[in-house]
N, C-alpha and C positions, 0 to 999 in steps of 0.2 A: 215615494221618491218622485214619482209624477204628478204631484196634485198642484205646482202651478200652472205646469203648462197646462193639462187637463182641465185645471178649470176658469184659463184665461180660454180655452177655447170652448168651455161649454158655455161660459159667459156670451163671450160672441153668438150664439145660435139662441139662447134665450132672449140677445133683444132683436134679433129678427122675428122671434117666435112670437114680440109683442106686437110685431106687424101685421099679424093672421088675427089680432081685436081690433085692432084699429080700423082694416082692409076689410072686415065684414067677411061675411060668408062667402060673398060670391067670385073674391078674392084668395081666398084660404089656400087653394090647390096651387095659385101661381106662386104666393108666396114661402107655402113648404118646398118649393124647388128650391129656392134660395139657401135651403140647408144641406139641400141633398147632391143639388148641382155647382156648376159651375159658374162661381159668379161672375156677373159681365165686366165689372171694374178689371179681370184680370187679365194680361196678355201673356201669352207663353210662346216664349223662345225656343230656337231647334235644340235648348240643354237642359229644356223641362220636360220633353216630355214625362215623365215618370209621374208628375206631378197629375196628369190627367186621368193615371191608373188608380192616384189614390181617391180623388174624387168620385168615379166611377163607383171603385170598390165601397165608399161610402153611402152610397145612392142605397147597396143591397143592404144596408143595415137597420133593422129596428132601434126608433128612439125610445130608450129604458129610463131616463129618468129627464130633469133637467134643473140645472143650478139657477136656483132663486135671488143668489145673496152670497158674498163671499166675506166670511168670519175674520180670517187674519190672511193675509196671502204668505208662504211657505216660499219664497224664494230659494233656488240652490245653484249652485254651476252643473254645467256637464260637462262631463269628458266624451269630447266628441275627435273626427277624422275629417277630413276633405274629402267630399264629392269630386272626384278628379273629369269627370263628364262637364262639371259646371262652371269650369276654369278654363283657361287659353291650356292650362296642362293635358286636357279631353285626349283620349289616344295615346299617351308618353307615358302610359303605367311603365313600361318597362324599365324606363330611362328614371321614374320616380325610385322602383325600389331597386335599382343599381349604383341610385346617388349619383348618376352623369348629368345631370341637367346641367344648362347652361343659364345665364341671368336672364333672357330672352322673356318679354312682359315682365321681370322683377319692377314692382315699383307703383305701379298700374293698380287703379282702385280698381275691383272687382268686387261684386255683388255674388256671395256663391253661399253651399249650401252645406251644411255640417251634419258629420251623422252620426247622434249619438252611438256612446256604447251600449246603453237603455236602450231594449228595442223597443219598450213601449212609449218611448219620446219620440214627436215627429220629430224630421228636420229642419234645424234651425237655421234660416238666411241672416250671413254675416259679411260685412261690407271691412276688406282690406285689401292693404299692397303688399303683404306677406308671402302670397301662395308661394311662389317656390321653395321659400324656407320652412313650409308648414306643410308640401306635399305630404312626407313620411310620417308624421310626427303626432303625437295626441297634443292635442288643447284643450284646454281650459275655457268652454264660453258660458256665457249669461242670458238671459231670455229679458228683452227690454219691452217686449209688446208685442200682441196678436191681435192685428187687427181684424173686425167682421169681413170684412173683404178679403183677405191674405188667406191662401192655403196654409201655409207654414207664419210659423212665429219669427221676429227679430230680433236678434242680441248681437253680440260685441265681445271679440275676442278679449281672454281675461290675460291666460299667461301661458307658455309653450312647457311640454311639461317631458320631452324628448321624445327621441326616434319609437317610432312604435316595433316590439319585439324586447325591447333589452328591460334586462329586470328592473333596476331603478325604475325605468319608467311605466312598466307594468302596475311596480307595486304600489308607486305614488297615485297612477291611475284608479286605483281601485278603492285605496283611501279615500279619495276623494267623491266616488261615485256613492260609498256607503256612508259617505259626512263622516268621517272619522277623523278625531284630531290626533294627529298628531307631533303639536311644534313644540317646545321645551319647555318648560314649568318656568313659571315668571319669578320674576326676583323677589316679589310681594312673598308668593308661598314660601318659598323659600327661605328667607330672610328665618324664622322662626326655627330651622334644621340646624343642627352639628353639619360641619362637612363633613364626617366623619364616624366614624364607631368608635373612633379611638380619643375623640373628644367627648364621650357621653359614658358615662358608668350610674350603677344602679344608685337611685336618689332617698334619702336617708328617709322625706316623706312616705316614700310608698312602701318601707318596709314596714313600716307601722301596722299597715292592715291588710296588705296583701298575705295570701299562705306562700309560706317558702319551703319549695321543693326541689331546691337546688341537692339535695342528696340525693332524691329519685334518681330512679336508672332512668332516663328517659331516649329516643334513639326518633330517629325518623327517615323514613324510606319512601324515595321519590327515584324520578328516571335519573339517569348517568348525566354530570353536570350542573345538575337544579341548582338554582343562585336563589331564587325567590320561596324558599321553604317557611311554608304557614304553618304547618302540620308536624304535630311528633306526635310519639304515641308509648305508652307506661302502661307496667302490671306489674304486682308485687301480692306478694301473699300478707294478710292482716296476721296479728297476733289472736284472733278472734277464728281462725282459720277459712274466714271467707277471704276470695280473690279482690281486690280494687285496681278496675281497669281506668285509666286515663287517655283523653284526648286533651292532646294541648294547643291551640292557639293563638297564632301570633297579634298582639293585645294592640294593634294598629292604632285604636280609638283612642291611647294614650297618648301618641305624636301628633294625632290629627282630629283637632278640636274641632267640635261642633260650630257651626256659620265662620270657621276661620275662609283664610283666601285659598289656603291650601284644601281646606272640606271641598269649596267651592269648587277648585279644581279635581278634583276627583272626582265630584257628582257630575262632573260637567262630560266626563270621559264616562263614568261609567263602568267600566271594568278595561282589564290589560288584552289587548289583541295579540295573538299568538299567530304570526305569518310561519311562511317554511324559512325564510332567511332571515328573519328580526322580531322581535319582542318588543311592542310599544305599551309602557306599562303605565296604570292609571297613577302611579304613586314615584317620587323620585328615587331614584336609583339607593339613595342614602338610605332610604329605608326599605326597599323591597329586595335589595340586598345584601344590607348591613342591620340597621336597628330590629326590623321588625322581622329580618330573618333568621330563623332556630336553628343557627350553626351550632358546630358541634364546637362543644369547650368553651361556650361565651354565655353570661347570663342575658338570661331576655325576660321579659316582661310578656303575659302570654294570660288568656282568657280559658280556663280550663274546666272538663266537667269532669266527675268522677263516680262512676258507679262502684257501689260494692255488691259482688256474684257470689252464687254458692256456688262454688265446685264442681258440685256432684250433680247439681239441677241445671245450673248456671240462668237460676231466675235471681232477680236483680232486686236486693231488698232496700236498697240506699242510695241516690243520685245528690252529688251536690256539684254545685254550679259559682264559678268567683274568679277573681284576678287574683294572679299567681306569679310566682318567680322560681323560673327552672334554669337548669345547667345539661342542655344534651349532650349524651357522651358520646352518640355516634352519629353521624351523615350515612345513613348505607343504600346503596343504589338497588334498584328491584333484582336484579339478578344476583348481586351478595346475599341479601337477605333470603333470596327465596335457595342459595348453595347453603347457610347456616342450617335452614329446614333443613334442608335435605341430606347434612351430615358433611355438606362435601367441602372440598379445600376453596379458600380463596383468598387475595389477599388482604380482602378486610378481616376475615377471620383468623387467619396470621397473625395481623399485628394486635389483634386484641386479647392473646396471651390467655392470663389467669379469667377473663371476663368474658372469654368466651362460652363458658357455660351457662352463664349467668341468660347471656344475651341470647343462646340459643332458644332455653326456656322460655322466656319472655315472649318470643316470636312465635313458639311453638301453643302459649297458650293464648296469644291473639288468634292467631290461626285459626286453634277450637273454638273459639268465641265466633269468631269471624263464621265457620261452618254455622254453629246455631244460629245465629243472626240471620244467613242469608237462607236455612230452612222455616225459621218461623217465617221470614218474607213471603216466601215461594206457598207456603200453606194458607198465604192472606191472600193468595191470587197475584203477589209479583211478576214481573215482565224479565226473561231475560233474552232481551233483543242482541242480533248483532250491526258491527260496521268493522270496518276494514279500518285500521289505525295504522297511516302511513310512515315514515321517516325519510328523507331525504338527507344521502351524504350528496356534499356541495364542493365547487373545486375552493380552494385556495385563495384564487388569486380575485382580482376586481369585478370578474362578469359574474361570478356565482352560479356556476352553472352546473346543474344537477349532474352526478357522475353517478349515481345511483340509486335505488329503491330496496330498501328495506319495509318488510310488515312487521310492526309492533308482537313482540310472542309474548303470548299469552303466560300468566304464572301467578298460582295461585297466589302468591303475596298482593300482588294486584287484586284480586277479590278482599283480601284482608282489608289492606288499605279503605278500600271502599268502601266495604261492610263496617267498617269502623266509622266511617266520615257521615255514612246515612245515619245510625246509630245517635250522631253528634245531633246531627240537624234535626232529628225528629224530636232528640231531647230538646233544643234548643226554641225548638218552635212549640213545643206545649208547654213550656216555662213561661214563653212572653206573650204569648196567647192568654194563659193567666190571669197573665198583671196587666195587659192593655186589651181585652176586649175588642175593642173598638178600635186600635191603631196598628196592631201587631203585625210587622211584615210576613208574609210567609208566600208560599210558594204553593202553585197547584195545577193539577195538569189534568185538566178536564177527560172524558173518555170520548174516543172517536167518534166520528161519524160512522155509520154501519157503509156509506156507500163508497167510503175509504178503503173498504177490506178487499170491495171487490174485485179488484186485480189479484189478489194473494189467493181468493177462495177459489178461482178460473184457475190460475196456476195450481193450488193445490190440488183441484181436482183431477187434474192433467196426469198427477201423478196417483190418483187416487187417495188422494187424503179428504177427512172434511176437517171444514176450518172451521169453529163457531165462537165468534168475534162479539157474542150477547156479554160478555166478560170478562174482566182480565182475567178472572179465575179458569173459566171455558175455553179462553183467549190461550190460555198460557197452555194449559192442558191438551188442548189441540196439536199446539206446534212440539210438545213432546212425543205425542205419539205419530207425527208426521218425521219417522225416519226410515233411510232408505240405509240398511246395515251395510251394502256395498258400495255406497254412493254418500259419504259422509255431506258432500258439498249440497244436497238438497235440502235437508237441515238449515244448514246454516243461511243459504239463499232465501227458504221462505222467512225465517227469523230478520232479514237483511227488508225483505219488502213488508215484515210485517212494520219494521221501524219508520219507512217513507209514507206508513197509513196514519201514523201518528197525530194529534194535534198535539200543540207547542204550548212547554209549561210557561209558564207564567206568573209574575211576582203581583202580591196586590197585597192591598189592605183589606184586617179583617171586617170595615164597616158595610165591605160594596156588594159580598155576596153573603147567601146564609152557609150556617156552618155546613149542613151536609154538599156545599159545593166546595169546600174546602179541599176535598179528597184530591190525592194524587195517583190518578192510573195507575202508571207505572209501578210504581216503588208499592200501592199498595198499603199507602200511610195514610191516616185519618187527619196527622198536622205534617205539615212536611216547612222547612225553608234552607235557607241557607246562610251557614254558620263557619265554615273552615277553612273558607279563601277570601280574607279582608282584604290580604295584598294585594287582591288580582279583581275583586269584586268589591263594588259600592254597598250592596247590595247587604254582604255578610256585614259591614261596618256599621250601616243601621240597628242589624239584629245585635252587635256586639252592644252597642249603644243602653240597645232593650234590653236588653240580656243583663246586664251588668244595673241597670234601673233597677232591676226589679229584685237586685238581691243586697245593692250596695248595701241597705238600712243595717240588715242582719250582718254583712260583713264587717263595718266599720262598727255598730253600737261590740259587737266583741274583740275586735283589737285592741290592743292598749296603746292609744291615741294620745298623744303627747299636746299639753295645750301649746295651740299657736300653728299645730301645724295645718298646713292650709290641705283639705280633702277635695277629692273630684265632684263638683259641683251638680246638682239633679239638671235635665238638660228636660221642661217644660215641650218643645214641640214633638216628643216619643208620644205623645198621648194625643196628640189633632191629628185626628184620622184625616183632613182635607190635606196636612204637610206629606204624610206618608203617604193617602194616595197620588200625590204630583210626584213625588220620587218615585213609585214604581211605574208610574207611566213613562220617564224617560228613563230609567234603568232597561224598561224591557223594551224601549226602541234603541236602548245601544245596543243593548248584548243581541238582540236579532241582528241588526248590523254589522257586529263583530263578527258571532258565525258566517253570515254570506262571506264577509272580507276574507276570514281563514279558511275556506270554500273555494272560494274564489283563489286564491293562491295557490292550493293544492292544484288543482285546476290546470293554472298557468304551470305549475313546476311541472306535471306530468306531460303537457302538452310537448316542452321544453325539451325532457327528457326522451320522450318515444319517439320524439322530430330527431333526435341528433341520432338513433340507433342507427345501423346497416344491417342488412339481410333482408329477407323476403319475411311475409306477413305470417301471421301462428294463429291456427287454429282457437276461436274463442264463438262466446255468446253471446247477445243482450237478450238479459234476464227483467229488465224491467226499465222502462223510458217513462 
């Protein structure tokens, strides 16, 4: 995020540094003052001081490297504030955040100083007549040049983006510090959608070859409210008396064609940002809430895999893999499903009558699956780390302003779910690992550094544990027997810092590493990617893409294909590993982006929330900074 300004200023010290060849040796030590000191070109007023400490501070620094050549320059805005020291405003803080100011200097060019919300950006000197209507307020600037001479860089106010504090402007702030777009899908993409769901039904072509599992039971359970449901989930017993479990999802790659404008904008976003007060999603509303979403009682078009289980072993003797057409019969929200478990009332289970046994079953033998699943994990050396999963109720009305905090509870369908979803993607990623060698997206999460642990293994031993971080298997087995039986929260604390040791998974092609780097820590998978959220990720749309490459032949040579009718066409760039690795390199600079911004929001909402309480302060700890 720093790397113009960074290296218009490292720029700047490299062509002095060609002055220390030029100048000869006996010149070298006056000339290295030129980098370190204060250069004479500049004169400083009584509302720079500060300007003197950074240079100073600079003198103590070792030079680590130095830019030779600048490749492409990274232009970006910042969201910055007013130095109020640097302005006729100097001393009027008060009268600034009270909003009394009077016009007084309104008008008046001023030469002042901006400060980012990046603290690793200097500050930028900005020449305007705005100050008083910019005291409070974030803006928007641009970096136009840093000159060898200048402390600070120049830019030029872009556009006022409101009062600093109020949510709108918060969250538009932080968008924009993570480059995240978010302004509304062009009419180009567009132009290609139904408005509607209610203008689109299922097309005579694709029953031809897709399988129809519009009789299945199929159901899907996600949180209270979900609009954008990717995922359902099917079992039924064979007439052969093995179990076939299903994972269904939602078949995106039908609506959104490869190099269309609409592809293009999705790859351009990257995946859907999840704030605490809005949802900015990679795809338009029509489809991540309507086509491409597996409501209940509506057909959809959906990429499905299917395992068939023994019962009694529940080892998996059959996986097939194709585009599908389902009808789910239920939406159930995690706590319904996880009351059907559990026998108890509610009223989805209510209204589902005669089919309520059916559906209980069904859930009941995900569930045992879902147990085996996450045991064979845990015995391959799986991680299970924690984090604190917030929710925010928000008031009503225009400020949005937190009224409360809830934590996410935990419940085993939520294991289900999941255990199911990995399940997906580990099939999904040694299916197209396969067929493209060389192109296959997939996902991998390197293992830590050992000097990452060492905050967790000082805490551990604080309490007398040892931690041995040579393995996830070691790793994992550690933090199991690292429990305090009267003190649950020590558990969970070290599991919380062993996740901040982590390093960060990562999408790539399989030409750029060998296979044994392919492994995923965590999860403890040999192929791992990601398969189950096309709605919300670019990412899985790829894999759908591959995924469906590499079985279409066998799916379509056995349908009975009607001549004339036009098939979905083989898509040539699934196989240039240079295409897929350029997509994963900006896929995995959005979605890093994205986390900060959802991050960052939490952040601000908590800030929000703990400012507005009353009473006196409560007893707490920091466990890890």
């Amino acid at each position: 995020g720093a790397a113009d300004t960074a290296t218009l200023a490292a720029s700047s010290q490299h062509a002095l540094r060609q002055s220390l060849d030029e100048a000869g040796e006996a010149a070298e030590e006056e000339a290295a003052a030129l980098i370190t000191e204060e250069p004479a070109a500049i004169t400083l007023g009584d509302k720079e001081e500060d300007e003197r400490a950074v240079v100073a501070a600079g003198a103590k620094r070792d030079v680590l490297g130095e830019v030779v050549g600048i490749w492409k320059e990274q232009r970006r805005p910042y969201v910055c504030t007013i130095q109020l020291s640097s302005t006729h405003l100097a001393g009027m803080e008060e009268e600034v955040e009270a909003g009394t100011l009077d016009a007084a200097g309104s008008g008046v060019m001023e030469r002042v100083l901006m400060i980012p919300m990046d603290q690793r950006i200097p500050k930028i000197r900005v020449a305007t007549r705005q100050v008083s209507e910019l005291a409070s307020a974030r803006v928007v600037v641009a970096v136009d040049k840093w000159d060898a001479s200048s402390i600070y860089p120049e830019g030029h106010y872009v556009y006022h983006l409101g009062k600093i504090g109020e949510v709108e402007t918060e969250t538009q702030a932080l968008l924009v510090e993570h480059q995240l777009k978010a302004s509304p899908f062009s009419d180009l993409a567009l132009s290609v959608l139904p408005r509607s769901a209610a203008e689109w039904s299922v097309e005579e072509c694709e029953l031809q070859y897709r399988v129809d599992l519009r009789d299945l039971l199929v159901m899907s359970v996600d949180p209270p409210g979900c609009q954008d449901i990717d995922d359902a989930l099917s079992v039924r017993r064979l007439s052969n008396g093995l179990l076939e479990f299903g994972v269904h999802i939602a078949d995106v790659g039908h609506f959104v064609p490869a190099g269309s404008a609409l592809d293009a904008e999705a790859r351009d976003r990257g995946t859907s940002i999840y704030l605490v007060d809005r949802r900015i999603d990679m795809l338009p509303a029509v489809l991540s809430e309507q086509l491409c979403s597996l409501r209940a009682d509506a057909d959809r078009y959906a990429m499905s895999i299917l395992w068939n289980v023994d019962p009694a072993t529940l080892k998996v003797s059959r996986v097939w893999c194709g585009k599908t057409i389902i009808h789910s019969s239920y939406e159930l929200a995690y706590g319904d499903a996880q009351a059907i478990v559990d026998g108890r009332s509610c009223k989805a289970a209510d209204a589902m009558k005669n089919n309520l046994d059916q559906v209980r079953e069904s859930l009941s033998l995900l569930v045992q699956m879902s147990r085996a699943l996450r045991r064979a994990r845990k015995e391959r050396g799986a991680l299970q780390l924690e984090s604190v999963e917030v929710k925010f109720e928000l008031s009503e009305d225009e400020t949005q302003a937190p009224k409360g905090i809830k934590v996410k509870e935990a419940m085993e369908v939520h294991s289900m779910v999941e255990e199911m979803m990995v399940w997906a993607n580990e099939t999904a990623a040694e299916q197209i690992y396969r067929a493209f060698p060389e192109s296959a997206l997939l996902r991998r999460h390197p293992q830590p550094r050992k000097v990452d642990f060492e905050p967790l293994v000082k805490v551990a031993a604080s309490k007398g544990f040892s931690i041995d971080p040579t393995s996830n298997k070691t790793l994992a087995q550690s933090l199991d027997a690292a429990v305090v039986p009267s003190d649950p929260s020590v558990n969970f604390l070290l599991r919380s810092m062993a996740t901040f040791a982590m390093a960060e998974a990562v999408y790539f092609s399989t030409h750029e590493v060998e296979e044994d780097e392919f492994y995923h820590y965590g999860l403890a998978a040999t192929f791992y990617t990601h398969f189950t959220s096309p709605i919300r990720r670019y990412a899985d749309l790829v894999v759908h893409r591959q995924l469906w490459e590499s079985v279409r032949e066998r799916q379509v040579r056995k349908a009975r294909v009607r001549d004339g009718m036009q098939l979905p066409a083989p898509n040539p760039e699934l196989a240039q590993s240079s295409v897929i690795g350029r997509v994963c390199v900006h896929i995995n600079k959005q979605n890093r982006a994205a986390k900060c911004a959802q991050r960052d929001s939490v952040v601000f909402f908590q800030a929000l929330y703990f400012g507005s309480l009353e009473g006196g302060a409560e007893e707490g700890a920091v466990v890890y900074e």
